[in-house]
BALUMLUM-316617 format. One line per field, with one value per residue: residue number from 1; residue in three letters; x, y, z of N, C-alpha, C in turn. Coordinates in Angstrom, 3 decimals. Layout:
! residues N
seq: c(NUM	...)
type: c(ALA	...)
nc1: c(X	...)
nc2: c(Y	...)
nc3: c(Z	...)
cac1: c(X	...)
cac2: c(Y	...)
cac3: c(Z	...)
cc1: c(X	...)
cc2: c(Y	...)
cc3: c(Z	...)
***
This chain:
! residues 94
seq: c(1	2	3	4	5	6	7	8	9	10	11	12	13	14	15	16	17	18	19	20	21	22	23	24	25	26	27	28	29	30	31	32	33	34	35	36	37	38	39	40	41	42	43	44	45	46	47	48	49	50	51	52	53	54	55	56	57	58	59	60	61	62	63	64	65	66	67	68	69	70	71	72	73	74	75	76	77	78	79	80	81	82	83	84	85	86	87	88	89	90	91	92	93	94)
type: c(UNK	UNK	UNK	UNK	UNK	UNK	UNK	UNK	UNK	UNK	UNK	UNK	UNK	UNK	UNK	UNK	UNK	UNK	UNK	UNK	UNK	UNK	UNK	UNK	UNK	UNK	UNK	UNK	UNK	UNK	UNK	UNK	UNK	UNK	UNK	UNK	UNK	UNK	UNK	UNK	UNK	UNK	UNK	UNK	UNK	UNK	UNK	UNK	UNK	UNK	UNK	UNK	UNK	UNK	UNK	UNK	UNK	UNK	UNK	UNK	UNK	UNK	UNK	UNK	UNK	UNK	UNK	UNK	UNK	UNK	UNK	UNK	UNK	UNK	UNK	UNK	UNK	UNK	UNK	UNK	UNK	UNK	UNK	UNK	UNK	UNK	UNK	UNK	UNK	UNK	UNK	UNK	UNK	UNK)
nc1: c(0.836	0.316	1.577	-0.523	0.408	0.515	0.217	1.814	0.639	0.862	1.677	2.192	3.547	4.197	6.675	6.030	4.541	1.454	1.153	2.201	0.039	-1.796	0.021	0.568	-1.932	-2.295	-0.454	-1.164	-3.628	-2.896	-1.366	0.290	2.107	4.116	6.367	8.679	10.910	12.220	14.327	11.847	9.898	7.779	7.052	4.848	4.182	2.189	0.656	-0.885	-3.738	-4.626	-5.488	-6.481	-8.289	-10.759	-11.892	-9.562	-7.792	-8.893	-8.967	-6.124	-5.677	-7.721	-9.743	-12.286	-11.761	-11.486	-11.077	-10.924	-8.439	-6.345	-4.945	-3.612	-1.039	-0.139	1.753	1.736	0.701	-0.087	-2.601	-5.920	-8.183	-10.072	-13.026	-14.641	-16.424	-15.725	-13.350	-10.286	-9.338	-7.046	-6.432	-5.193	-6.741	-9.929)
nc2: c(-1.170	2.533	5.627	8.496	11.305	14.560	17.818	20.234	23.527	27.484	30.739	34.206	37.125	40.307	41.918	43.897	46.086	46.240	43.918	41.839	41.494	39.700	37.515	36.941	35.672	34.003	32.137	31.430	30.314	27.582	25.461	23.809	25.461	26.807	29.319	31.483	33.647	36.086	38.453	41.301	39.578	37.198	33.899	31.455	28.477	25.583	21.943	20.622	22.372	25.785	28.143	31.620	33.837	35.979	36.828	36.237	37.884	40.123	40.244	40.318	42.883	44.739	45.971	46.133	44.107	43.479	40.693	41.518	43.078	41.511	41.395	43.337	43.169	40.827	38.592	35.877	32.940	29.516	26.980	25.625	28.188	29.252	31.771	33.754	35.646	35.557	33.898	32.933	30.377	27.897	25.020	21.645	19.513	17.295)
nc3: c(0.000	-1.067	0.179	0.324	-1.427	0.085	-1.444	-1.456	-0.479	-0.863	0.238	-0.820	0.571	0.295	2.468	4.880	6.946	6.729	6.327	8.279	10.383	9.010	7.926	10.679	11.653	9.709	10.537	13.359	12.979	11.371	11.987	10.710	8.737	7.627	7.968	5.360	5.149	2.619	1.348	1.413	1.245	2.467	2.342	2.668	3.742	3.141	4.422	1.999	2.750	3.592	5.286	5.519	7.870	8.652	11.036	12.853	11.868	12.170	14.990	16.038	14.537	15.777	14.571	12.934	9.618	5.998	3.889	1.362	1.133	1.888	-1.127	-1.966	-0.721	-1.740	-3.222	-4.417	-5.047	-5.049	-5.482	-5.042	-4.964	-3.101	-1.902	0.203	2.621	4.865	4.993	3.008	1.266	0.243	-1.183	-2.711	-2.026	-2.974)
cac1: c(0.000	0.939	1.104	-0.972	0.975	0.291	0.974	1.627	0.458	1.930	1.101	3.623	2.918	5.505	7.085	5.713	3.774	0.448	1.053	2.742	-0.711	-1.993	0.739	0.193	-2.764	-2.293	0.649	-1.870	-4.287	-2.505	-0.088	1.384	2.236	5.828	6.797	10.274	11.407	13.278	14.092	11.253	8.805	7.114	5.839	4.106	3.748	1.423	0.549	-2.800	-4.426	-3.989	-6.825	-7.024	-9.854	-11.042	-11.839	-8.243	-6.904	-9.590	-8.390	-4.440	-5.395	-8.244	-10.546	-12.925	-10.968	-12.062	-10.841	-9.526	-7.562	-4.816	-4.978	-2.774	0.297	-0.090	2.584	2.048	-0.309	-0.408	-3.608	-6.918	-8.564	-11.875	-13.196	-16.024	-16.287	-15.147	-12.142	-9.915	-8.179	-5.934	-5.654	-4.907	-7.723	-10.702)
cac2: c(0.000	3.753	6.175	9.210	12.234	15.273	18.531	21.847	24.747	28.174	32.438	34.847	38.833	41.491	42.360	45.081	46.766	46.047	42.140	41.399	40.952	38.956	36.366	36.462	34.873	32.694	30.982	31.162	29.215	26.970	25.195	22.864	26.254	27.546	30.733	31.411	35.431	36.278	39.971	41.944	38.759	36.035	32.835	30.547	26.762	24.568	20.970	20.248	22.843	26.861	29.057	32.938	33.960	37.131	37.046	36.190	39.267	41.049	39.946	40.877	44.326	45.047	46.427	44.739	43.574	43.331	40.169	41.739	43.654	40.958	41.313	44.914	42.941	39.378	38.626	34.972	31.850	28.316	26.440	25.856	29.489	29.556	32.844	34.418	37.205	35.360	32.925	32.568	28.922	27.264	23.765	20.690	18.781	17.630)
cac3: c(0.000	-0.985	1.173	-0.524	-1.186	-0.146	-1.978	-0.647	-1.155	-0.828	-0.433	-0.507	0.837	0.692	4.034	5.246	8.443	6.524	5.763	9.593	10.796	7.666	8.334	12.097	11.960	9.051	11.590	13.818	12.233	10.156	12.645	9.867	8.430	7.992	7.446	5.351	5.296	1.782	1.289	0.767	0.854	3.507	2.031	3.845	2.970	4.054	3.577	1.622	2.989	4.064	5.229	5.984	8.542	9.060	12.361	13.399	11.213	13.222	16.360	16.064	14.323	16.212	14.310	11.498	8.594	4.674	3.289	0.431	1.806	1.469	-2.229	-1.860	-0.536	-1.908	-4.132	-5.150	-4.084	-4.952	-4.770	-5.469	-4.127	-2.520	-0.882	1.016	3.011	6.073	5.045	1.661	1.403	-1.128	-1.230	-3.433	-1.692	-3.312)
cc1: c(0.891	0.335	0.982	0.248	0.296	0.669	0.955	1.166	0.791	1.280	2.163	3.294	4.062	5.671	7.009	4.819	2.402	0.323	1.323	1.231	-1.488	-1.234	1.015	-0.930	-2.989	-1.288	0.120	-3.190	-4.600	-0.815	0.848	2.172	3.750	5.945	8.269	10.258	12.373	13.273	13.015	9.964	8.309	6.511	5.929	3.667	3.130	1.169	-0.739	-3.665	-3.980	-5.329	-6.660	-8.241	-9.948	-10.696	-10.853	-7.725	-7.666	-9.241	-7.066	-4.642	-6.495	-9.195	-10.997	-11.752	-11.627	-10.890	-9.765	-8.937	-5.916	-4.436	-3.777	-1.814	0.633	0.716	2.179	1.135	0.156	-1.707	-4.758	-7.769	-10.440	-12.309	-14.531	-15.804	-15.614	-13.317	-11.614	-8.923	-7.786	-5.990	-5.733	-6.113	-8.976	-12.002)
cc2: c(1.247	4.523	7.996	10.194	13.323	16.865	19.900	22.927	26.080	30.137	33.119	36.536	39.504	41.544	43.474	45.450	45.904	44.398	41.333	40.871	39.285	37.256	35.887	35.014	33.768	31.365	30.557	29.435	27.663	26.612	24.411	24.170	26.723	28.346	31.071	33.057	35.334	38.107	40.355	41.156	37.628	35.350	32.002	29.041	26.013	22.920	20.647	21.286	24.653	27.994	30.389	33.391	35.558	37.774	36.578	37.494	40.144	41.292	40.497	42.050	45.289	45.942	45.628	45.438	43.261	42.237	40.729	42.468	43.054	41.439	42.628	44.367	41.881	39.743	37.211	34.197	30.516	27.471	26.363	27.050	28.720	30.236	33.259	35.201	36.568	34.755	32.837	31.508	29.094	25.974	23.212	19.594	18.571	18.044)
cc3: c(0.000	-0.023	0.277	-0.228	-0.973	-0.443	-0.978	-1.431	-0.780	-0.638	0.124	-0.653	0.473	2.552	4.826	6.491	7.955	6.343	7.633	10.224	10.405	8.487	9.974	12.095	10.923	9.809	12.637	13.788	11.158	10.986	12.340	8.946	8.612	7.157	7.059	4.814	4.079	2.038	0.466	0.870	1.869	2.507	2.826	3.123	4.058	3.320	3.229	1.695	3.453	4.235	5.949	6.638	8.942	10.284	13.336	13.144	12.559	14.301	16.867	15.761	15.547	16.031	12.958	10.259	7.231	3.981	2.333	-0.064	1.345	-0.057	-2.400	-1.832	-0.911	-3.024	-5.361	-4.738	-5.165	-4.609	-5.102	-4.612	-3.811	-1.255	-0.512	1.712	4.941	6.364	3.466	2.222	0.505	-0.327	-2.257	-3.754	-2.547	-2.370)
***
């Protein structure tokens, strides 16, 4: 028997004041989640799965949060997207 693989998937912000929260709570939330720092850029890999929540962002900035918002500092993604006004994922998964 194989043992399934699974793929990663990937989002990558700029490094900046406005993203620091962003990637707070995606490390937060997403504790298979690793965060690697290039100049200028944070991506974040996860395995299978990777979800953004509002009401985390909300929580660290402290005041309500607009989804897409991220969209300003996002550099890159990986993944199959699927958004709503509360949570944007990426995964592989069906």
């Amino acid at each position: 028997m194989t043992t399934p693989v699974i793929s990663k998937v990937f989002i990558a912000f700029q490094d900046n004041e406005e993203s620091r929260p962003v990637i707070e709570a995606i490390l937060a939330d997403n504790p298979e989640a690793v965060a690697v720092q290039s100049p200028g850029l944070v991506k974040i890999d996860a395995p299978g799965r990777l979800v953004v929540r509002r009401e985390t962002i909300e929580e660290i900035v402290g005041r309500p949060f607009d989804l897409q918002q991220i969209q300003v500092n996002l550099v890159t993604l990986s993944g199959r997207v699927d958004e709503d006004d509360d949570e944007f994922s990426l995964s592989w998964l069906n």
